[in-house]
NURODO-261544 format. One record per residue (C-alpha): chain; residue in one letter; x, y, z. Coordinates in pm, whole numbers, plus 50000, padded with zeros to 5 digits. Example, Ala and Ser with C-alpha at 12.3 -4.5 7.8 and 13.67 -1.06 7.14 Angstrom:
BEGIN
node cadena = A&residuo = A&xx = 51230&yy = 49550&zz = 50780
node cadena = A&residuo = S&xx = 51367&yy = 49894&zz = 50714
// end
This chain:
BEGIN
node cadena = A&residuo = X&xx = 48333&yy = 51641&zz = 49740
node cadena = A&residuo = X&xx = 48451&yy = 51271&zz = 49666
node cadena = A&residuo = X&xx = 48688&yy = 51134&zz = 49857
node cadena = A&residuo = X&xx = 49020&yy = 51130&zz = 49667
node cadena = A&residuo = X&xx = 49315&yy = 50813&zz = 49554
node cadena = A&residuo = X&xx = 49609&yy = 51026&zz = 49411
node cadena = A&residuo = X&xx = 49817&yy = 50820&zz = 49130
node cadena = A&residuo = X&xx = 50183&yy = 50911&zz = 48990
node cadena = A&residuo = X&xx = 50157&yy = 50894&zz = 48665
node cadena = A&residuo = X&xx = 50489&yy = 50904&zz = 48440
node cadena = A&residuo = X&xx = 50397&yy = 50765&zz = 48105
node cadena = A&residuo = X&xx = 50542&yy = 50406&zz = 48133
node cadena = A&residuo = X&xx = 50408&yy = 50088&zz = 48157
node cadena = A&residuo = X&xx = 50403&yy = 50048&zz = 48503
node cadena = A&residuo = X&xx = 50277&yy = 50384&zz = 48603
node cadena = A&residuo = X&xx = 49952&yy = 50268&zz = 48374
node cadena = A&residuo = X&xx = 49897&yy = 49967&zz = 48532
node cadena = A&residuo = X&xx = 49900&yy = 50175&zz = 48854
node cadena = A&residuo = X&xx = 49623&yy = 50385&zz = 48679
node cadena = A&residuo = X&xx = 49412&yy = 50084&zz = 48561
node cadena = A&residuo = X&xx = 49456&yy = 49936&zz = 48982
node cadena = A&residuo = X&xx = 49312&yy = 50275&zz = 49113
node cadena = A&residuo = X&xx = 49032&yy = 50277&zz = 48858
node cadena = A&residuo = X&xx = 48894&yy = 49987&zz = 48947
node cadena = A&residuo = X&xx = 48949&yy = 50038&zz = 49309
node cadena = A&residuo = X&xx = 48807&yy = 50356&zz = 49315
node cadena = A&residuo = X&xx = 48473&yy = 50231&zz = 49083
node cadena = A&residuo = X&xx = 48388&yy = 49995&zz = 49397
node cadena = A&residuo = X&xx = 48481&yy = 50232&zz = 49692
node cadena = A&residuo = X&xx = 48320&yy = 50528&zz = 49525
node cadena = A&residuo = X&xx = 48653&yy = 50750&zz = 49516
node cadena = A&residuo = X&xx = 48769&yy = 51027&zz = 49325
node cadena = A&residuo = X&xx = 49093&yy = 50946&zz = 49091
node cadena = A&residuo = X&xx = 49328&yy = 51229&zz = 49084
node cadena = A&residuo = X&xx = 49637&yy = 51167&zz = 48849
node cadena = A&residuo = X&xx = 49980&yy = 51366&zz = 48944
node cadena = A&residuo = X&xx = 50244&yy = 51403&zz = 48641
node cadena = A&residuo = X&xx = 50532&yy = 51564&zz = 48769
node cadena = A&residuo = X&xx = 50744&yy = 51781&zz = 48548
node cadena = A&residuo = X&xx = 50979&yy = 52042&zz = 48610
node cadena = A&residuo = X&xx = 51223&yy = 52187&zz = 48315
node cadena = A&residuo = X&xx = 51534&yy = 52095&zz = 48363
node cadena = A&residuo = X&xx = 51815&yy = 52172&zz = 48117
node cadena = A&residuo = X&xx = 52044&yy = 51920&zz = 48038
node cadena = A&residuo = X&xx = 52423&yy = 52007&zz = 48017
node cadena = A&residuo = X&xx = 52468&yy = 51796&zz = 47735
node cadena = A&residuo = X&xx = 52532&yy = 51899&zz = 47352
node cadena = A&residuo = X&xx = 52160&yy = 51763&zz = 47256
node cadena = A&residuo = X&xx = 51881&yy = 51949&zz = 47163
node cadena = A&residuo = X&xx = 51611&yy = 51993&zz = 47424
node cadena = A&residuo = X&xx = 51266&yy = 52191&zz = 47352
node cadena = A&residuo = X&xx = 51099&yy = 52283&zz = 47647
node cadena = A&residuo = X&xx = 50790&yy = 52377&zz = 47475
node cadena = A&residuo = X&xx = 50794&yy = 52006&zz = 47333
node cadena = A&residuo = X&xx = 50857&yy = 51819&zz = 47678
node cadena = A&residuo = X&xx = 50541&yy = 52028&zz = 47847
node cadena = A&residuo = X&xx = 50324&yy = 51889&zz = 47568
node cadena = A&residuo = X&xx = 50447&yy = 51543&zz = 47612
node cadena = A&residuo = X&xx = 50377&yy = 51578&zz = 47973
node cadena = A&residuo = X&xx = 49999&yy = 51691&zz = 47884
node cadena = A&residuo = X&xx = 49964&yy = 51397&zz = 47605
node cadena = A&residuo = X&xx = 50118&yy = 51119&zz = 47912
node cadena = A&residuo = X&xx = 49763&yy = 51209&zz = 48109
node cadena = A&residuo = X&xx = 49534&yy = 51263&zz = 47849
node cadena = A&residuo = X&xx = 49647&yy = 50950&zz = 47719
node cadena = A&residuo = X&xx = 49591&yy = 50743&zz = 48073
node cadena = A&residuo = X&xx = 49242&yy = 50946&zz = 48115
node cadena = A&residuo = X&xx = 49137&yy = 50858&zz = 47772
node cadena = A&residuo = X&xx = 49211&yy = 50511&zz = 47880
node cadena = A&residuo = X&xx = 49032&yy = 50495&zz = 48211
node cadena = A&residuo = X&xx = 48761&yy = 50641&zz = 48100
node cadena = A&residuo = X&xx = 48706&yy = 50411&zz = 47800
node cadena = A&residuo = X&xx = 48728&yy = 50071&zz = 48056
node cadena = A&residuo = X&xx = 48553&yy = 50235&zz = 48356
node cadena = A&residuo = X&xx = 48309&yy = 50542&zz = 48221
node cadena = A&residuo = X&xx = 48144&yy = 50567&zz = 48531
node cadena = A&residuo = X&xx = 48493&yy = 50692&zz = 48685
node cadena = A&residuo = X&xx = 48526&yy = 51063&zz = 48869
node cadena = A&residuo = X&xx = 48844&yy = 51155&zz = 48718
node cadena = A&residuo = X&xx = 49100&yy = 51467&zz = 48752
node cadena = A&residuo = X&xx = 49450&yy = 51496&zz = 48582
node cadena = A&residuo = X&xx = 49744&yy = 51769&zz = 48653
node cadena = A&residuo = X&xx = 50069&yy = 51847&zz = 48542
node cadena = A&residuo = X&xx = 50270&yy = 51964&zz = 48872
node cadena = A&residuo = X&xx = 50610&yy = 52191&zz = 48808
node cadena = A&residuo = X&xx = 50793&yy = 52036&zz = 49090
node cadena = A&residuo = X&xx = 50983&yy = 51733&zz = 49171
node cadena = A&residuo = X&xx = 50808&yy = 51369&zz = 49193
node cadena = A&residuo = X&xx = 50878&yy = 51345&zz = 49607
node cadena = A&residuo = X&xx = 50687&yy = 51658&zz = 49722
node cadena = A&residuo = X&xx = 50439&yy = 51690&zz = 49426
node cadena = A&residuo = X&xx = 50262&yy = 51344&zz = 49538
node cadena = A&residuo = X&xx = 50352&yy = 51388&zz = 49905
node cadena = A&residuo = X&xx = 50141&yy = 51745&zz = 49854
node cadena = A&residuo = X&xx = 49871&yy = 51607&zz = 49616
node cadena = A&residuo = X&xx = 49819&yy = 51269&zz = 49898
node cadena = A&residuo = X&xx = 49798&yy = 51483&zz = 50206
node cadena = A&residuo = X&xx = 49438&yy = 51451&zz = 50216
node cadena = A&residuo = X&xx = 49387&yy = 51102&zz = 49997
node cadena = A&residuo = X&xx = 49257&yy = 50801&zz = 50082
node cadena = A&residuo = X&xx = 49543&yy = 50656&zz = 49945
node cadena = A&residuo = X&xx = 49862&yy = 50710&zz = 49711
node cadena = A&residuo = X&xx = 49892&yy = 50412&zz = 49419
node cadena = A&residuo = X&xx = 50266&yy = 50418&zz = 49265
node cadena = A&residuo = X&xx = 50355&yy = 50117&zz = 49017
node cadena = A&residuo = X&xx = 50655&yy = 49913&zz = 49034
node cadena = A&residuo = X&xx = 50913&yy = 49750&zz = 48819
node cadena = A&residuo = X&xx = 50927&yy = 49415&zz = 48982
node cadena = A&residuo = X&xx = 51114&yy = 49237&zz = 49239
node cadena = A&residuo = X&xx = 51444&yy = 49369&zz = 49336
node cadena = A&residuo = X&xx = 51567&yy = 49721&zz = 49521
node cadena = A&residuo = X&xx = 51323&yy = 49977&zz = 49611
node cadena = A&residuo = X&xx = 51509&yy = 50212&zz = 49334
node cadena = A&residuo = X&xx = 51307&yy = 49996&zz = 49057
node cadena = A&residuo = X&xx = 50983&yy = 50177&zz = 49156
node cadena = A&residuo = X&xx = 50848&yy = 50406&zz = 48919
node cadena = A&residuo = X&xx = 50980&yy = 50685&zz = 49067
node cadena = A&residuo = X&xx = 51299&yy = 50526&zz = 49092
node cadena = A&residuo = X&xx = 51454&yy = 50589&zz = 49489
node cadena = A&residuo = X&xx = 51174&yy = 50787&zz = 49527
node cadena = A&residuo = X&xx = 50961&yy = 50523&zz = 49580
node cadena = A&residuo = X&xx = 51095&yy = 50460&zz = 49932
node cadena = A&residuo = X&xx = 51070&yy = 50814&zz = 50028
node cadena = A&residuo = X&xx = 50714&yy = 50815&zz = 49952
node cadena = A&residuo = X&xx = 50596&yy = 50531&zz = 50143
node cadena = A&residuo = X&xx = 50805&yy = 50661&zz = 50405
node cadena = A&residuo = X&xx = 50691&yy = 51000&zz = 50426
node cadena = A&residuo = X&xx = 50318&yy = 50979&zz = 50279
node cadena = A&residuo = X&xx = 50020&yy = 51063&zz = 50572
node cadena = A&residuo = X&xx = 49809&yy = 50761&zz = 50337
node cadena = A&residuo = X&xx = 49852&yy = 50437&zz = 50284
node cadena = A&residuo = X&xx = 50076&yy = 50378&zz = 49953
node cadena = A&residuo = X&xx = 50000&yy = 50093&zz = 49726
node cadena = A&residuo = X&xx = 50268&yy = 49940&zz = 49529
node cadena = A&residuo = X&xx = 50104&yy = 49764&zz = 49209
node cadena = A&residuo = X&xx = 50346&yy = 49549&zz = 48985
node cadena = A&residuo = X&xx = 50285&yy = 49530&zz = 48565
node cadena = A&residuo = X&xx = 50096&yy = 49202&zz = 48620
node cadena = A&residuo = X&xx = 49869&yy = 49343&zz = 48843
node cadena = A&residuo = X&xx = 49759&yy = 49623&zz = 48636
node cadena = A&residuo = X&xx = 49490&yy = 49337&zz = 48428
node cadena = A&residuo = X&xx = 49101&yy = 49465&zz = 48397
node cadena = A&residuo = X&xx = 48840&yy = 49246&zz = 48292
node cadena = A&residuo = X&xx = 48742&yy = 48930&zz = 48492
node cadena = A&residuo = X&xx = 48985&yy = 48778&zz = 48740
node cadena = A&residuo = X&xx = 49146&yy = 49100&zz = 48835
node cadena = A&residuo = X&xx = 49200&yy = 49148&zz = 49196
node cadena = A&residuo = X&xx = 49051&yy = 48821&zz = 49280
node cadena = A&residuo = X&xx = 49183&yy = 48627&zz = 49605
node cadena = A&residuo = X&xx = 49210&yy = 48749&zz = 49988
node cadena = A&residuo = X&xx = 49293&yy = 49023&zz = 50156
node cadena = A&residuo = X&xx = 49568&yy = 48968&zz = 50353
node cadena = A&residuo = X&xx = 49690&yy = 49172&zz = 50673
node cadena = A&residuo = X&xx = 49955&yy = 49164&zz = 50898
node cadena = A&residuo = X&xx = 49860&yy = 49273&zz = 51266
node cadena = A&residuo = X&xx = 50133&yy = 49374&zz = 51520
node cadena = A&residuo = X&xx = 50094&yy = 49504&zz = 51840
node cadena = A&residuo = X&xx = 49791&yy = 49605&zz = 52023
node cadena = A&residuo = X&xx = 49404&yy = 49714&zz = 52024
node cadena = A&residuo = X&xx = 49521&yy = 50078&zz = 51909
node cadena = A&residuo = X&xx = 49825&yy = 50000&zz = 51736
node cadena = A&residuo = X&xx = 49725&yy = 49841&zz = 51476
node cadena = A&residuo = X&xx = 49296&yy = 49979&zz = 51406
node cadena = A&residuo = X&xx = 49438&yy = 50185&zz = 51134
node cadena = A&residuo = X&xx = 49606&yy = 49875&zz = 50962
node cadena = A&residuo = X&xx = 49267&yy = 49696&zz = 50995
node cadena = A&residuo = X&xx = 49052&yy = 49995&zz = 50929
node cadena = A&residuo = X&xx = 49209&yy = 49993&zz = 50585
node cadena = A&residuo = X&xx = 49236&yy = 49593&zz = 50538
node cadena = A&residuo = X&xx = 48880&yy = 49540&zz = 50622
node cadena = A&residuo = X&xx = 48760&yy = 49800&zz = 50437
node cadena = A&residuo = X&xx = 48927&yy = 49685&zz = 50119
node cadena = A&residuo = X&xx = 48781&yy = 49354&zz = 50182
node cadena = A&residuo = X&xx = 48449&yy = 49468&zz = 50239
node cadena = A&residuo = X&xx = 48492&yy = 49705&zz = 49878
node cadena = A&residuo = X&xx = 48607&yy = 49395&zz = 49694
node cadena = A&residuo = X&xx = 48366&yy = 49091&zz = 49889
node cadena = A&residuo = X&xx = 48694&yy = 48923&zz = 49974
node cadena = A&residuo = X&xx = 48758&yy = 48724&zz = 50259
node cadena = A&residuo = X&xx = 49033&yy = 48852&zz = 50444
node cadena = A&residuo = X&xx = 49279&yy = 48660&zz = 50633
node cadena = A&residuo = X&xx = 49438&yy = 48887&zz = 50945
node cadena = A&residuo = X&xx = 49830&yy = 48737&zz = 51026
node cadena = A&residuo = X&xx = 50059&yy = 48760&zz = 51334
node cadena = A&residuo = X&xx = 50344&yy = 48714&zz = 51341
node cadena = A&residuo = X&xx = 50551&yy = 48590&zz = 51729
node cadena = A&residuo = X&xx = 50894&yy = 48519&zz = 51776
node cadena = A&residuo = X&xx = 51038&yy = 48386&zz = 52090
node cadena = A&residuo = X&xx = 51224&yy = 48632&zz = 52311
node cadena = A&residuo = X&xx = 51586&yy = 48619&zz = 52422
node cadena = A&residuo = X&xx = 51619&yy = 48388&zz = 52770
node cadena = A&residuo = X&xx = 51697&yy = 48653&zz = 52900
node cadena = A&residuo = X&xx = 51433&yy = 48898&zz = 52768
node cadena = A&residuo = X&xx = 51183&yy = 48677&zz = 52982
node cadena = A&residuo = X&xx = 50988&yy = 48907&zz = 53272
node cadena = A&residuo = X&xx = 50798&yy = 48731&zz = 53581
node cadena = A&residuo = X&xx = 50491&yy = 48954&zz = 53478
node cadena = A&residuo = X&xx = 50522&yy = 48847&zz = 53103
node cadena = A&residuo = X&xx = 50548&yy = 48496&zz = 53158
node cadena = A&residuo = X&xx = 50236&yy = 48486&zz = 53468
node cadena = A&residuo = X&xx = 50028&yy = 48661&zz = 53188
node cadena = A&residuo = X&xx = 50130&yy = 48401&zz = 52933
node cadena = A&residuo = X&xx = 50123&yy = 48121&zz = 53164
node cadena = A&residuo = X&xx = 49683&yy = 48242&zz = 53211
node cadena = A&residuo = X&xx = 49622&yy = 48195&zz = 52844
node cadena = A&residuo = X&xx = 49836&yy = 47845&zz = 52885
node cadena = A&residuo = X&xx = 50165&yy = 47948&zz = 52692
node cadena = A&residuo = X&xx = 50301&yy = 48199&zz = 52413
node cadena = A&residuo = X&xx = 50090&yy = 48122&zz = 52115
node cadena = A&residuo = X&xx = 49717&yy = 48142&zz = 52287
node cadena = A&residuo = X&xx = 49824&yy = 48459&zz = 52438
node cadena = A&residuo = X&xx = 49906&yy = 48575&zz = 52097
node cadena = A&residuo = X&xx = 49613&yy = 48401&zz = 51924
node cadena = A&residuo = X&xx = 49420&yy = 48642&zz = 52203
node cadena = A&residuo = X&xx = 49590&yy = 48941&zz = 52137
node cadena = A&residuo = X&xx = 49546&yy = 48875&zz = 51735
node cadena = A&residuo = X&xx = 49141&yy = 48808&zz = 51822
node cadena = A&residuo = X&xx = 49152&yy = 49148&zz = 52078
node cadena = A&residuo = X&xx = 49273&yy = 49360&zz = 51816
node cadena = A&residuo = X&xx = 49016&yy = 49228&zz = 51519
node cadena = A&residuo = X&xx = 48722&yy = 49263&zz = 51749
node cadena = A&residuo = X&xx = 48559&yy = 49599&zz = 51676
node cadena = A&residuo = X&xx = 48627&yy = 49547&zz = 51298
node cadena = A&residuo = X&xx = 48446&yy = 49227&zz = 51302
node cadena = A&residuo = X&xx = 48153&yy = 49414&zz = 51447
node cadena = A&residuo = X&xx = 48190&yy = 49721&zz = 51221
node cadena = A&residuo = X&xx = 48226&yy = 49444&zz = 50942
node cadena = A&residuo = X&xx = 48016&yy = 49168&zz = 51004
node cadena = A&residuo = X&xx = 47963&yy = 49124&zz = 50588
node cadena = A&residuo = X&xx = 48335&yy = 49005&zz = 50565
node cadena = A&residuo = X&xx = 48420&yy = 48673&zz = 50616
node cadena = A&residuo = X&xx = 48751&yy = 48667&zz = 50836
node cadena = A&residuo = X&xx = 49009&yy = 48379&zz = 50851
node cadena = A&residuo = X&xx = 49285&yy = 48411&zz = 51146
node cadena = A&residuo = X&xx = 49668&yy = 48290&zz = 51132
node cadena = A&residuo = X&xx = 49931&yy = 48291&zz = 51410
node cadena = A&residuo = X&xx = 50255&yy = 48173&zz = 51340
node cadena = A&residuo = X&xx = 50572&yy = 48121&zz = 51500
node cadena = A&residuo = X&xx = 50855&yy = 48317&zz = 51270
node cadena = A&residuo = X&xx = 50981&yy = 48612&zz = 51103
node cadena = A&residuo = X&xx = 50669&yy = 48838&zz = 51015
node cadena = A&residuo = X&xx = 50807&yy = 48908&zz = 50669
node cadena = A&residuo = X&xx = 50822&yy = 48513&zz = 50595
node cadena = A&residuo = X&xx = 50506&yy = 48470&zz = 50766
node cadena = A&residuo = X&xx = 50297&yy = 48733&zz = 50577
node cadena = A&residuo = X&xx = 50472&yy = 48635&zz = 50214
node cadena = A&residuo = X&xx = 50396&yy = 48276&zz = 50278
node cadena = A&residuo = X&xx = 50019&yy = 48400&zz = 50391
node cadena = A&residuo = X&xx = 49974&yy = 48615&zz = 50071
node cadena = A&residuo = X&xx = 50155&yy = 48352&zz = 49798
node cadena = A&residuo = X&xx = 49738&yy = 48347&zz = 49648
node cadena = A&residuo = X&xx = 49659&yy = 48698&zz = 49765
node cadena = A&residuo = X&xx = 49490&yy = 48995&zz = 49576
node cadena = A&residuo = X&xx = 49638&yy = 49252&zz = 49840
node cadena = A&residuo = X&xx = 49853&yy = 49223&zz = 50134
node cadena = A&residuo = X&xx = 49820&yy = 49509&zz = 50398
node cadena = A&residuo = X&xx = 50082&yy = 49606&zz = 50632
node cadena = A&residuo = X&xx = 50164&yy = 49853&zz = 50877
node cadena = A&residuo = X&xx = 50441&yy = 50169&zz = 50902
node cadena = A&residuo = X&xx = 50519&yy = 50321&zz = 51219
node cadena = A&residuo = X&xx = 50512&yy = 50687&zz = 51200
node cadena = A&residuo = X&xx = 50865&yy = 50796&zz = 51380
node cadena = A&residuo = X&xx = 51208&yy = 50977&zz = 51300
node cadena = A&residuo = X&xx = 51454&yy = 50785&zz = 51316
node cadena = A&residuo = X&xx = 51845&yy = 50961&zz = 51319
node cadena = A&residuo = X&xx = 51876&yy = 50839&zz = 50919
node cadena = A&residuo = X&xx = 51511&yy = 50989&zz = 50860
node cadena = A&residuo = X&xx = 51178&yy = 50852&zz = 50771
node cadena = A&residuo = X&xx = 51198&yy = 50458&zz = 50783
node cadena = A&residuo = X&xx = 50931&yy = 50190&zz = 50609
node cadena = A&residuo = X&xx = 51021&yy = 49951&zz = 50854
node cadena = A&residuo = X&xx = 51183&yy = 49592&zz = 50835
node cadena = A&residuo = X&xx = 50874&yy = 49404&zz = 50784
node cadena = A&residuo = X&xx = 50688&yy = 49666&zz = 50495
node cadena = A&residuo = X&xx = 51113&yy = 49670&zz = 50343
node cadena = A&residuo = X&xx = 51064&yy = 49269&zz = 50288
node cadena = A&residuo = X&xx = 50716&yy = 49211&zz = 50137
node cadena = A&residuo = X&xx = 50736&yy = 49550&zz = 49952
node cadena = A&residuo = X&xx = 51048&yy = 49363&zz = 49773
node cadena = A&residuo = X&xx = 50919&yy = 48979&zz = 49743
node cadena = A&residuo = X&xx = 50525&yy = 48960&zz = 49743
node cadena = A&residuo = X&xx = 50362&yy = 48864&zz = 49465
node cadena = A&residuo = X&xx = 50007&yy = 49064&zz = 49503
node cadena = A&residuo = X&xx = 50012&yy = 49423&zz = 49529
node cadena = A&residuo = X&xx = 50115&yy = 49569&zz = 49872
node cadena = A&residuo = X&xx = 49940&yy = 49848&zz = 50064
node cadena = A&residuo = X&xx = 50152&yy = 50010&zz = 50354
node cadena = A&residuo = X&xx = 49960&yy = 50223&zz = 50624
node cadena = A&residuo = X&xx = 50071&yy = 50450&zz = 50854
node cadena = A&residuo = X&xx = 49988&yy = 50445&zz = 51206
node cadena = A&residuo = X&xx = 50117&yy = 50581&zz = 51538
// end
């Protein structure tokens, strides 16, 4: 069996160009498409008329109508449609559980509530086992040109920390033949946040940046071996990592970033850094999950 990229589906523009982002990634990684249309029967208590009969059919026509599409731009695409009875949140969350990856479109810059799920954008990214791609309208274009430029990921952390980040960022680059351009992002500590052994093991690499430049190079190492096809540009910058990654992907046909897995006491977060670019890049964003 194929490996699977679920798509939400919901009939409007964005949701489409969501559709037409998958398709195309899915043609060059050799993945399965599986569109979700959640729709559950809910009466309105308002004087209108409402025909349930009528609203299940429009939910039918909404994928038949993106499939038809697909298929006529990509007819080489494996391809699977359903109609879910259950709210938008745990129908995908279900449906991704054992995706490559989850592909919801969005309405542009602003709050997370303009994704095409509305606020349940933000609970999906938070809460999805995958990595979730946000696609904007503009990126939704087929034909020549589309999805052209870097890959861009942002690497925090360690060796371990961060190989599921890069698993999926080099990957996608190798999919695409993209260069792709690996960021980190360093901040000076607090005076006081200095420790004798962190500053020795800084002083050995001769200051702050090398020793992150190192850590950056440590953590790409096995994927340049896995990868040797794709061509790999590194960056190290002093400054916030949102800044730093937005400024890195202003040209970029993706930008990867991470999500730590953890409950927090308000629930599921996305994370400070995967909150800013998810609002302000201009290339579609992926967000991955890792411990």
């Amino acid at each position: 069996m194929k490996r699977t990229l679920v798509v939400g589906v919901d009939g409007s523009a964005e949701s489409r160009t969501a559709a037409e982002w998958a398709a195309r990634e899915a043609v060059r990684r050799d993945l399965h498409v599986h569109l979700i249309h959640a729709w559950l029967w809910q009466p309105l208590a308002l004087p209108v008329v409402q025909d349930r009969d009528a609203e299940a059919r429009r939910a039918q026509e909404i994928l038949q109508e993106t499939e038809a599409e697909l298929l006529h731009r990509h007819p080489q695409l494996s391809l699977s449609t359903d109609v879910v009875a259950d709210l938008p949140v745990p129908a995908l969350l279900r449906a991704a559980k054992d995706a490559q990856m989850l592909v919801l479109g969005t309405r542009g810059h602003g709050a997370l509530a303009g994704f095409l799920l509305g606020s349940s954008g933000q609970q999906l990214i938070a809460a999805a086992e995958c990595p979730v791609v946000s696609i904007r309208a503009r990126h939704g274009m087929a034909g020549p040109g589309a999805d052209e430029g870097e890959v861009v990921v942002g690497q925090q952390g360690g060796v371990e920390e961060s190989a599921d980040v890069l698993r999926f960022a080099f990957e996608t680059a190798a999919a695409r033949t993209a260069p792709l351009r690996a960021v980190r992002a360093w901040s000076l500590p607090p005076i006081y946040g200095y420790s004798p052994g962190s500053l020795w093991i800084a002083d050995q690499v001769g200051g702050l940046e090398p020793f992150e430049k190192a850590a950056l190079e440590q953590a790409l190492e096995p994927w340049r071996t896995k990868y040797p096809e794709v061509d790999v540009v590194t960056h190290v910058e002093l400054g916030s990592a949102g800044h730093v990654l937005l400024s890195a992907a202003s040209d970029a046909g993706l930008l990867v970033v991470g999500r730590q897995i953890r409950e927090s006491a308000l629930g599921a977060r996305i994370g400070s850094v995967a909150h800013a670019v998810l609002h302000h890049s201009a290339c579609p964003v992926a967000v991955v999950p890792h411990h």
